[in-house]
N, C-alpha and C positions, 0 to 999 in steps of 0.2 A: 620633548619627544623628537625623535629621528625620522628623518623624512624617512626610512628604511622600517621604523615601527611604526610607522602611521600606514603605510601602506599595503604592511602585513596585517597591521587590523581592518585596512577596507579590504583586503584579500577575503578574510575571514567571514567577515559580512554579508560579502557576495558570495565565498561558498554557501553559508548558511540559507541564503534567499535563492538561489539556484539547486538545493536541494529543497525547498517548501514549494518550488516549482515544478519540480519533477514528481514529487508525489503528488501534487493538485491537477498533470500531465495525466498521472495513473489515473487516480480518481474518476477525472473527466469522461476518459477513455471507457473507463467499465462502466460507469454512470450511461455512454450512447452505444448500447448494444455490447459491450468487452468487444473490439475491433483488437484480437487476437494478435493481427503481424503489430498493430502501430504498440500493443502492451510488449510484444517480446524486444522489440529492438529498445527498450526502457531498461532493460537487462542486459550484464555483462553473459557472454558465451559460456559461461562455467559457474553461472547465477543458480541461487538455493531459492524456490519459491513454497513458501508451507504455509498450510492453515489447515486448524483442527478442524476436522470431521469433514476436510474435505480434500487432503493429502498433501505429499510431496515430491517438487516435479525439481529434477538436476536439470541444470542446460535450459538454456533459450530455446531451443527447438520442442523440448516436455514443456517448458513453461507457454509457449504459444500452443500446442496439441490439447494442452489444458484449458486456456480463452477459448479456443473454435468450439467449444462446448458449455459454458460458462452462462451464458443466456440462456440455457434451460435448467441450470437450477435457479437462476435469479433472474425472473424475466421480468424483473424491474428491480431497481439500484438507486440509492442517493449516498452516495458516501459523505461524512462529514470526519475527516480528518483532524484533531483538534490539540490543543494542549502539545506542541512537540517539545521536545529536549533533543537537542542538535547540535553534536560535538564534532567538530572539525580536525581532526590532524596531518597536516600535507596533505598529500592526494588522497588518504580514507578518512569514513568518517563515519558515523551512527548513529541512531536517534532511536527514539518513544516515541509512538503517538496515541492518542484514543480515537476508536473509529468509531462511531454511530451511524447505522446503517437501516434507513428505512426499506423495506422491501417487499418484494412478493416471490412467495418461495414459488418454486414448479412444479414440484410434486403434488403441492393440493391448491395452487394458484390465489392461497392467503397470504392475506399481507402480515407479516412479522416484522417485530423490532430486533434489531441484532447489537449488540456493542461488544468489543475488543480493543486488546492491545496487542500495537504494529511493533514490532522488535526489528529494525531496518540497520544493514549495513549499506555502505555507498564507497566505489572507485571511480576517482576523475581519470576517464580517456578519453586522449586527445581532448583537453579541455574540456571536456562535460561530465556530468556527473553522471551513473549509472546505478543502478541497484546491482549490489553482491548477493545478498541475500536479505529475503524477507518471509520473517516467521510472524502469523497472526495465531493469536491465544484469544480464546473467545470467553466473554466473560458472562454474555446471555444472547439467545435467540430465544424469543415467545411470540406466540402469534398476538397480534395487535387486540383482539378483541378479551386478551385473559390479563394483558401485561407481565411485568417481571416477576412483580410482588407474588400471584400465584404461580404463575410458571415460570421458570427461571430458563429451565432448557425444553429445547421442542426433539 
C-alpha cells in the first residue's frame, strides 16, 4: 500500500468519525433544551431539515425558527442515535441512522416512545463537516404506558 492510499483511508476514517460527531453534536444539543442558534449553525445555509408530522424548514434561518420552539412539543428528549451507514465521497457524504427517542410530548406532557429513521446528507466546509439535509421517517410514536405493540402511532 502507498503511503498516498493509506492516507486516503485514514482521511476516510476521520471523515466517518467526525460525522458520528456531528450528529452526537445534534443530539446532545436537543437532548438540553434544542439550544436553536448552536442546532442551526450544524447546518449548511441552504440546509433541507424534515420530519413527518412535524414539517419542513429550507435554510438555516427556518431551521433555527423551528428549534426556538422545539421544547414545547418535546419538553423532554433523549435521543439514541444508533446503527449508522456512513458513505463518504470527497467532500459529501450520507448516511442511515435509527433514532430511539424517549420523550415527553407537550401537548398532553406523557411520556412516549418514538423510533425512526435519520436519512442524512453531509458537505465539508472549510474542513467541517455540516448537514445538507435531513429527512426523519418515523417508524412509531406511542405513549409509554400502551407501547408499540398496541399503539403504533399517537
Amino acid at each position: 500500500m502507498s503511503h498516498e492510499e493509506l492516507e486516503a483511508r485514514i482521511r476516510a476514517l476521520e471523515d466517518v468519525e467526525a460525522i458520528r460527531n456531528l450528529k452526537a453534536e445534534y443530539a446532545a444539543l436537543c437532548d438540553n433544551n434544542y439550544d436553536a442558534d448552536k442546532i442551526a449553525v450544524l447546518f449548511t445555509e441552504d440546509a433541507v431539515w424534515e420530519s413527518e408530522g412535524l414539517g419542513t424548514y429550507n435554510g438555516r434561518e427556518e431551521i433555527r425558527e423551528f428549534f426556538k420552539g422545539a421544547s414545547k412539543i418535546f419538553t423532554f428528549a433523549v435521543h439514541y442515535n444508533i446503527n449508522p451507514k456512513i458513505e463518504v465521497n470527497g467532500n459529501t457524504a450520507k448516511a442511515r441512522w435509527f433514532t430511539f427517542m424517549p420523550c415527553i410530548m407537550g401537548y398532553n406532557n406523557g411520556a412516549h416512545w418514538m423510533a425512526g429513521v435519520d436519512n442524512e446528507e453531509y458537505i465539508r466546509r472549510d474542513d467541517k463537516w455540516m448537514f445538507s439535509k435531513k429527512v426523519a421517517k418515523r417508524l412509531f410514536r406511542t405513549p409509554f404506558e400502551e407501547g408499540w405493540s398496541k399503539v403504533r402511532f399517537t
